[in-house]
Phi, psi and omega in degrees: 000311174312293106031286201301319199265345163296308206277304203310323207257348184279321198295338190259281186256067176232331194231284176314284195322319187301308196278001197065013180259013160246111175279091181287148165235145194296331184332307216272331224226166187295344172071039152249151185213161187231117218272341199299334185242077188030071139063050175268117185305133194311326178308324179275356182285305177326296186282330166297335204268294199284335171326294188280341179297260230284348165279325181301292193301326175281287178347291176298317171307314206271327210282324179317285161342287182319301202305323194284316174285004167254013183261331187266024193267139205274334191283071154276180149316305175304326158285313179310320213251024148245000000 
């Protein structure tokens, strides 16, 4: 996950920013900006950072359930075969 989200954040300003293909507009935007990394505003540090965490975090919130209802379900292999 660390890995996802360190390449995701070098991949925006090492490449995107520079080249221009996030038309940031200031207007738009909260007005902290971290100039050190081509002036990228924190809404977009925020959302590269939080992305992958809330993908991970949903996931598991849905996979957890699941698991527990299939574990409690009587059709296991030990029921069948007694």
């Amino acid at each position: 996950m660390l890995v996802l989200v360190v390449l995701a954040a070098i991949w925006e300003v090492t490449l995107a920013l520079p080249n221009g293909w996030w038309a940031y507009r200031p207007e738009h935007m909260a007005g902290w900006i971290a100039t050190p990394w081509a002036s990228l505003p924190v809404e977009a540090i925020a959302v590269w950072v939080l992305w992958p965490w809330t993908t991970v975090v949903t996931y598991e919130a849905l996979r957890v359930p699941r698991a527990r209802l299939a574990s409690a379900t009587p059709w296991t292999a030990a029921a069948v075969a007694a």
